[in-house]
DSSP file (Angstrom, degrees, kcal/mol; ACC not computed):
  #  RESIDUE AA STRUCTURE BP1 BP2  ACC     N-H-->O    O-->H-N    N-H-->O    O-->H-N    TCO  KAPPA ALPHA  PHI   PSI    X-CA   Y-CA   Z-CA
    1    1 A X              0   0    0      0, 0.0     2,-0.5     0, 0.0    82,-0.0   0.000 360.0 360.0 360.0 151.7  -14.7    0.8    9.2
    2    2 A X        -     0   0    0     35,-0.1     2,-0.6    36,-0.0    34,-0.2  -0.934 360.0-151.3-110.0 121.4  -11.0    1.9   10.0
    3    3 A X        -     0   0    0     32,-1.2    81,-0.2    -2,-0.5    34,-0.1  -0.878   8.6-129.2-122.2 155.2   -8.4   -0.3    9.7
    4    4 A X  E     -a   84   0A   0     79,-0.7    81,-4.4    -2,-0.6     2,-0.6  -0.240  25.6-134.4 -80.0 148.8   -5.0   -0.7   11.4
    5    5 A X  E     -a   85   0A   0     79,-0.1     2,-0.4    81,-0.1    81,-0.2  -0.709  20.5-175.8-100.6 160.5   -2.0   -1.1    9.3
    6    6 A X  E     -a   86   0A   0     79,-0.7    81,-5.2    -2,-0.6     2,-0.5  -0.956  16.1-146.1-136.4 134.0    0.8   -3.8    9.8
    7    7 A X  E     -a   87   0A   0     -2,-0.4     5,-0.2    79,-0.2    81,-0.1  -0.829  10.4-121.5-142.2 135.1    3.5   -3.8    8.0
    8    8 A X     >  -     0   0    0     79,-2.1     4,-1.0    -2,-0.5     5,-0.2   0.402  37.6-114.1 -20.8 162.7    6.0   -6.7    6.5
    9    9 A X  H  > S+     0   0    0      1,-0.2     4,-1.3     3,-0.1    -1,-0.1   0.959 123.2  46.3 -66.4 -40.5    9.8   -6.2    7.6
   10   10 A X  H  > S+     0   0    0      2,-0.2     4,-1.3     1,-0.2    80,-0.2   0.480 113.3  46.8 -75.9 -21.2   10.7   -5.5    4.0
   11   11 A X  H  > S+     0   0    0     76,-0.2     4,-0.9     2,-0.2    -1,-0.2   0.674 111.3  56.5 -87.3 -29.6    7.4   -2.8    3.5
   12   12 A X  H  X>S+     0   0    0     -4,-1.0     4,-1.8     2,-0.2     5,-0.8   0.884 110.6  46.3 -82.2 -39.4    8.8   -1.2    7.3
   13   13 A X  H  X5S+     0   0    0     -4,-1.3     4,-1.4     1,-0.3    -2,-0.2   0.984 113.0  46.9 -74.2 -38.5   12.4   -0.8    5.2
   14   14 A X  H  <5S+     0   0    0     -4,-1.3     4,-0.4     2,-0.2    -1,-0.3   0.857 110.6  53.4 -69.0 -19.3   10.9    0.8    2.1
   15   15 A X  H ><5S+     0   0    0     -4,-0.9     3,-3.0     2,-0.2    -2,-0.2   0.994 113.7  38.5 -44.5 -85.8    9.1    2.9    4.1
   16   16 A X  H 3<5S+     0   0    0     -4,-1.8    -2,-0.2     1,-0.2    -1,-0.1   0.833 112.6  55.9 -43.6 -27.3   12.0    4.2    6.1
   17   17 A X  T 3<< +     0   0    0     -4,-1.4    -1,-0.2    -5,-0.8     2,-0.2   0.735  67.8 127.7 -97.3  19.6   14.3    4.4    3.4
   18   18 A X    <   -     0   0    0     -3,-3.0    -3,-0.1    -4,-0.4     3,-0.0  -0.325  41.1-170.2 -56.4 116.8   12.0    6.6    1.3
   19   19 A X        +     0   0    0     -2,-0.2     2,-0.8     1,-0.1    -1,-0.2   0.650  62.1  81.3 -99.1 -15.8   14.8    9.7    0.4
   20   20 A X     >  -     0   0    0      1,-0.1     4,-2.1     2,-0.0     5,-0.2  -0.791  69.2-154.9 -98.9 105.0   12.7   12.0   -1.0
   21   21 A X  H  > S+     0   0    0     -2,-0.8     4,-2.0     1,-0.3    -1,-0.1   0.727  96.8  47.6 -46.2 -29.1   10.6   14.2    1.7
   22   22 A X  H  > S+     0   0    0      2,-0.2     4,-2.8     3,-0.2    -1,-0.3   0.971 113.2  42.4 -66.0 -71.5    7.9   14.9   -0.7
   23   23 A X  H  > S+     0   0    0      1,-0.2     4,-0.6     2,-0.2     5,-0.6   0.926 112.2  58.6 -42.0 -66.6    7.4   11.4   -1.9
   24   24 A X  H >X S+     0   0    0     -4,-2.1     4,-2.1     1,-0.3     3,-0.6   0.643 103.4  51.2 -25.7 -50.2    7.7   10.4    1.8
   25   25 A X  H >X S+     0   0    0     -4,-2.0     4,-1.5     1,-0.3     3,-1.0   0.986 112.7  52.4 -60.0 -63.0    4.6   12.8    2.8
   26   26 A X  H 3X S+     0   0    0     -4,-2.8     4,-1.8     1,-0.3    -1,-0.3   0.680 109.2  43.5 -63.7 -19.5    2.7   10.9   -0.1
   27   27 A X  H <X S+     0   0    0     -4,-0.6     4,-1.1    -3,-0.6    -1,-0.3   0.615 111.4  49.1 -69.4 -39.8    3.2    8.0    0.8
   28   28 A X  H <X S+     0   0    0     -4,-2.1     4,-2.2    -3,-1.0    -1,-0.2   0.925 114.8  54.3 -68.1 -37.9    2.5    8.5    4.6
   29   29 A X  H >X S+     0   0    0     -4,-1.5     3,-1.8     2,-0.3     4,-1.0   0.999 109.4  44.5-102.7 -88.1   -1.0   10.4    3.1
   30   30 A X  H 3X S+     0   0    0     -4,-1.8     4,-2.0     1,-0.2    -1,-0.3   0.760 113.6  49.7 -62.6  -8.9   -2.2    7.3    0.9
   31   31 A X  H 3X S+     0   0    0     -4,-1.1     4,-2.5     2,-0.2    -2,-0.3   0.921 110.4  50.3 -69.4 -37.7   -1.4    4.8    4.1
   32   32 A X  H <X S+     0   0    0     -4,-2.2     4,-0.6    -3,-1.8    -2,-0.2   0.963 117.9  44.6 -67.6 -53.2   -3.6    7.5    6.1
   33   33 A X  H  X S+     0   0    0     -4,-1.0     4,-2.2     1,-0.2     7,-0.4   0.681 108.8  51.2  -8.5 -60.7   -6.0    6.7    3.0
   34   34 A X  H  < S+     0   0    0     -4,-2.0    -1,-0.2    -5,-0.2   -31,-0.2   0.856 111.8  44.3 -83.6 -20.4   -5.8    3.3    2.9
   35   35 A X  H  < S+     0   0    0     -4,-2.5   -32,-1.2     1,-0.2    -2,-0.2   0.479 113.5  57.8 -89.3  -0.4   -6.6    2.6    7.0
   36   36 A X  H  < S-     0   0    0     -4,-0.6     2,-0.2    -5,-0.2    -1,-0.2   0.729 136.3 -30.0 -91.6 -36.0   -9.0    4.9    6.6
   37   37 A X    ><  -     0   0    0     -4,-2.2     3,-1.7     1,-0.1    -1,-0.2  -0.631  49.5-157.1-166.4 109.4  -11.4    3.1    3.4
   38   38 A X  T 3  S+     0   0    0     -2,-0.2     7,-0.3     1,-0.2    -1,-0.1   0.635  90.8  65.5 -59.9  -6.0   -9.4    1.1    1.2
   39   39 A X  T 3  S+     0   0    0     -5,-0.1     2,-0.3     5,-0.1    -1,-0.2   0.516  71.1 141.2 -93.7  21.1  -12.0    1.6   -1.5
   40   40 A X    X   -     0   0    0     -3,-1.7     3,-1.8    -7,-0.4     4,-0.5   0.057  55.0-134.9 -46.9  96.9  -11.2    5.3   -1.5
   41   41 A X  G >  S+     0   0    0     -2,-0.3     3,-1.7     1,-0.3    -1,-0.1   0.656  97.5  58.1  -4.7 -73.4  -11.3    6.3   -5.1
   42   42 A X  G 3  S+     0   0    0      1,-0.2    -1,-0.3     2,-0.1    21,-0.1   0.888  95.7  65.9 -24.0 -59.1   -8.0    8.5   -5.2
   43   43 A X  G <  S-     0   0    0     -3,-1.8    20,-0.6     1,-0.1    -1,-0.2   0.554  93.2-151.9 -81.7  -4.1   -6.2    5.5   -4.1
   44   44 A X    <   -     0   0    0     -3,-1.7    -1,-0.1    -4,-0.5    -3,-0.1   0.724  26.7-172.2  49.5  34.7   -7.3    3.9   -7.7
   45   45 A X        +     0   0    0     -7,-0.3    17,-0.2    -5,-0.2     2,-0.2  -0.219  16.5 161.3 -76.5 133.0   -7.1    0.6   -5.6
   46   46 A X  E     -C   61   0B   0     15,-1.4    15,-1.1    16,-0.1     2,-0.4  -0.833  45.3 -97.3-147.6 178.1   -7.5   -2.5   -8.1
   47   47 A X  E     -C   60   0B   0     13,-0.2     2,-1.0    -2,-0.2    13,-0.2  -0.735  36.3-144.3 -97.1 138.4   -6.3   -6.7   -7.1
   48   48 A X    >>  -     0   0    0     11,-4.4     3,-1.2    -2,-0.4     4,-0.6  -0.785  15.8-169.8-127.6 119.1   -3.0   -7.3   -8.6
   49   49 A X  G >4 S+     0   0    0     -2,-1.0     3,-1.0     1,-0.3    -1,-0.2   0.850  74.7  73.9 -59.0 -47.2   -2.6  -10.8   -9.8
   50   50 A X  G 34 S+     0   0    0      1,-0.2    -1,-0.3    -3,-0.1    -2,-0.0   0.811  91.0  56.8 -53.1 -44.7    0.6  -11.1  -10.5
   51   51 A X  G <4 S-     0   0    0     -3,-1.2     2,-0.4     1,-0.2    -1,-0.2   0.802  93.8-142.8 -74.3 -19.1    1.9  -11.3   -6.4
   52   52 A X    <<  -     0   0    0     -3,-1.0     7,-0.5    -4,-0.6     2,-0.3  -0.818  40.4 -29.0  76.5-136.6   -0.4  -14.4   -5.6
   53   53 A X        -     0   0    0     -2,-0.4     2,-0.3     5,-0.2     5,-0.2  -0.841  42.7-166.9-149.4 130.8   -2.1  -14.7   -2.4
   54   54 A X  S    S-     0   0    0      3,-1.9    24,-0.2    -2,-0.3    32,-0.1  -0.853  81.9  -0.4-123.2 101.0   -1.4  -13.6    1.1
   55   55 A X  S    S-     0   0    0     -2,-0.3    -1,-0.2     1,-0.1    25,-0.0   0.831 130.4 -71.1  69.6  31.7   -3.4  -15.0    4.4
   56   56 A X  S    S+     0   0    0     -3,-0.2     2,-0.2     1,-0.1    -1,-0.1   0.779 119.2 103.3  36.9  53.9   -4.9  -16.8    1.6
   57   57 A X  S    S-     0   0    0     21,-0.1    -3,-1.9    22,-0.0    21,-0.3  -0.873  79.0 -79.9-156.7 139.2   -6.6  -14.0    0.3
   58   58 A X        -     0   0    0     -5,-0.2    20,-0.7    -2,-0.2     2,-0.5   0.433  40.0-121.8 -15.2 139.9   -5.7  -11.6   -3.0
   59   59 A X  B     -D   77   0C   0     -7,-0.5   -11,-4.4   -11,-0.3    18,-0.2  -0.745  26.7-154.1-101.7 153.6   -3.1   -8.8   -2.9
   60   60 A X  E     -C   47   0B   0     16,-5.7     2,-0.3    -2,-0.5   -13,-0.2  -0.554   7.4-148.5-109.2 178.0   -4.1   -5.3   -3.8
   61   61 A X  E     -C   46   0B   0    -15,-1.1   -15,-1.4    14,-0.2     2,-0.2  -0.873   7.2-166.2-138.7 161.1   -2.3   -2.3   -5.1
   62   62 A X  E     -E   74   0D   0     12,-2.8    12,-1.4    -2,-0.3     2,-0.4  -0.685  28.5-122.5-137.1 167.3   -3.2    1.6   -4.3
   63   63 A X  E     +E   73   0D   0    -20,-0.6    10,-0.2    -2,-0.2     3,-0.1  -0.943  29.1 176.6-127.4 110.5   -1.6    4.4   -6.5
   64   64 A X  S    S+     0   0    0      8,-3.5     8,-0.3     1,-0.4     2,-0.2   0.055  85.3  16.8-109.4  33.8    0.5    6.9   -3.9
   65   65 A X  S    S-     0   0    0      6,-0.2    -1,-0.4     7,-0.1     2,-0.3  -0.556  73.3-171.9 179.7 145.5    1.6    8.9   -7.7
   66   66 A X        +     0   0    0      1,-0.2     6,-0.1    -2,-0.2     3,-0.0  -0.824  58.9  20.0-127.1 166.4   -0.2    8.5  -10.8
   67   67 A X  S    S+     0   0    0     -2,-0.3     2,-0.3     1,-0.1    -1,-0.2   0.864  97.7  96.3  41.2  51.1    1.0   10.0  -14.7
   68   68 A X  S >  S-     0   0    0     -3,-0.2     3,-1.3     3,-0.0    -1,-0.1  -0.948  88.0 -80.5-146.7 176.9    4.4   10.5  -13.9
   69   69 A X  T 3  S+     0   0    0     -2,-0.3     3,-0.1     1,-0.2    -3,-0.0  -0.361 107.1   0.4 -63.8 147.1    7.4    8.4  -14.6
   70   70 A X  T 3  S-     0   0    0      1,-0.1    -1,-0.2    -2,-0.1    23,-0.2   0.475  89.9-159.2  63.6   4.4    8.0    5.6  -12.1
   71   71 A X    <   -     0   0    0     -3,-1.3    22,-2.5    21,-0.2     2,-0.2   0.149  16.4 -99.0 -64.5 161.4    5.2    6.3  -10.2
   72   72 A X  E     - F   0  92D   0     20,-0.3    -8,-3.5    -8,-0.3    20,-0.3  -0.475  39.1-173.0 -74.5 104.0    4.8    5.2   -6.6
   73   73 A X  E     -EF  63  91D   0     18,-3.8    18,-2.0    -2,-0.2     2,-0.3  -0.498  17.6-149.7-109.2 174.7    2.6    1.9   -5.4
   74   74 A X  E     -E   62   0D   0    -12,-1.4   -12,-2.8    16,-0.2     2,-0.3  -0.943  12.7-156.7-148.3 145.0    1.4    0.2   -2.2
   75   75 A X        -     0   0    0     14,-0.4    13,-2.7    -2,-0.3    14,-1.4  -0.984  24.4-175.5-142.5 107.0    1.0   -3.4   -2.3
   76   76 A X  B     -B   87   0A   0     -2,-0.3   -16,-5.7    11,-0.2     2,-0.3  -0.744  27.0-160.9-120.0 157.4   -1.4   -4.7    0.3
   77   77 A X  B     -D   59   0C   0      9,-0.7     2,-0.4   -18,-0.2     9,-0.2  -0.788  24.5-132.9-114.4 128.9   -3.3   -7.7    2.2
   78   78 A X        -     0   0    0    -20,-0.7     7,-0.2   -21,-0.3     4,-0.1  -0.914  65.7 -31.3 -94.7 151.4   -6.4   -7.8    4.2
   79   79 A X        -     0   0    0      5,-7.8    -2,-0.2     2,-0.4   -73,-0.1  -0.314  10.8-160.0 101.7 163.2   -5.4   -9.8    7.5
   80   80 A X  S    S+     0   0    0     -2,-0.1     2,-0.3   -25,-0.0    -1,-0.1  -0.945 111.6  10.9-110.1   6.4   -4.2  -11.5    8.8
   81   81 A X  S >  S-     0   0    0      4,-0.1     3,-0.6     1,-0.0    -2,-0.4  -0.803  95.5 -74.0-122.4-158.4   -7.4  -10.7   11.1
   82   82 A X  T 3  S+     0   0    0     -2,-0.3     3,-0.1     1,-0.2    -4,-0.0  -0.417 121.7  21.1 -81.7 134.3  -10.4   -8.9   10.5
   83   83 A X  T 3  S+     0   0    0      1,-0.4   -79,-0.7    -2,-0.3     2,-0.3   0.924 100.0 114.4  86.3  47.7   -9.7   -5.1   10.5
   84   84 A X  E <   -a    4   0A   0     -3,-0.6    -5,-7.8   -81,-0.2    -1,-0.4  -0.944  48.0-160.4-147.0 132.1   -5.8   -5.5    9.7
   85   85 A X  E     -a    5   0A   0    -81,-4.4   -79,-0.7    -2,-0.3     2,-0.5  -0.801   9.7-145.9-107.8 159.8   -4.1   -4.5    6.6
   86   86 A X  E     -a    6   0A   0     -9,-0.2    -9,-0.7    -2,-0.2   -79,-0.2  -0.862   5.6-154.6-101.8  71.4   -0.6   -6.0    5.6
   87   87 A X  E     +aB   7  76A   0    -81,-5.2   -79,-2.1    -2,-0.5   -11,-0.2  -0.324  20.9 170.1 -36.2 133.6    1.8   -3.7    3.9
   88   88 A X        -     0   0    0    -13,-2.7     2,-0.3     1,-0.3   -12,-0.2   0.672  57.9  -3.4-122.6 -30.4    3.8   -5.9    2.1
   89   89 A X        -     0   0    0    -14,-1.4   -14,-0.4   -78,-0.1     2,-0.3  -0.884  46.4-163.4-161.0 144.2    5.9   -3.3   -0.4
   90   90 A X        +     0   0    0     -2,-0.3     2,-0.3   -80,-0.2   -16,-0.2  -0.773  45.8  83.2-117.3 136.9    5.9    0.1   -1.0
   91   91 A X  E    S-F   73   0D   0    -18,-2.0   -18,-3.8    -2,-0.3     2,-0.3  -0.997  74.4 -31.9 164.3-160.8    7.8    1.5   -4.4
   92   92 A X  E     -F   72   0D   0     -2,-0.3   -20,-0.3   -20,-0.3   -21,-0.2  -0.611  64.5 -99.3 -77.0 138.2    7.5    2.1   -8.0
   93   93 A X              0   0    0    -22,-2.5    -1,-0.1    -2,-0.3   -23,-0.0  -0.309 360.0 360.0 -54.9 156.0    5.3    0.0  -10.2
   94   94 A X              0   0    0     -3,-0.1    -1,-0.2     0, 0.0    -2,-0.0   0.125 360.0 360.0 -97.9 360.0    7.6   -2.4  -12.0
């Protein structure tokens, strides 16, 4: 199953304001990833506790860069119906 992405106002501005053309292409690459099977392996997709609950269901994280400094996360929702993902923020892991 495929699903369509939505994203937050604040997920649509990191997106856009992504300055580096390289990152930008990963990042476009693991969204193409995640609307295509969020349990894709690569995407090293795990629930991250810390954000609390969105559509009253668990927030995820996906890995768009792994083993380097700062690397580069996606911080996602299922919903808010079935077959819809949320972006909620795109950036470096904290």
């Amino acid at each position: 199953m495929s699903f369509t992405l939505f994203f937050t106002p604040s997920a649509q501005v990191d997106l856009d304001s992504i300055a580096d053309p390289k990152r930008a292409k990963r990042v476009r690459n693991t969204l193409a990833k995640l609307a295509a099977d969020p349990g894709y392996q690569g995407l090293a997709t795990h629930r991250y506790e810390a954000f609390g609950k969105v559509h009253s269901k668990p927030v995820w994280e996906s890995y768009v860069e792994n083993r380097t400094s700062g690397a580069w996360r996606i911080w996602w929702a299922y919903g808010p119906e079935r077959g819809q993902i949320t972006i909620l923020m795109i950036g470096p892991h904290p």
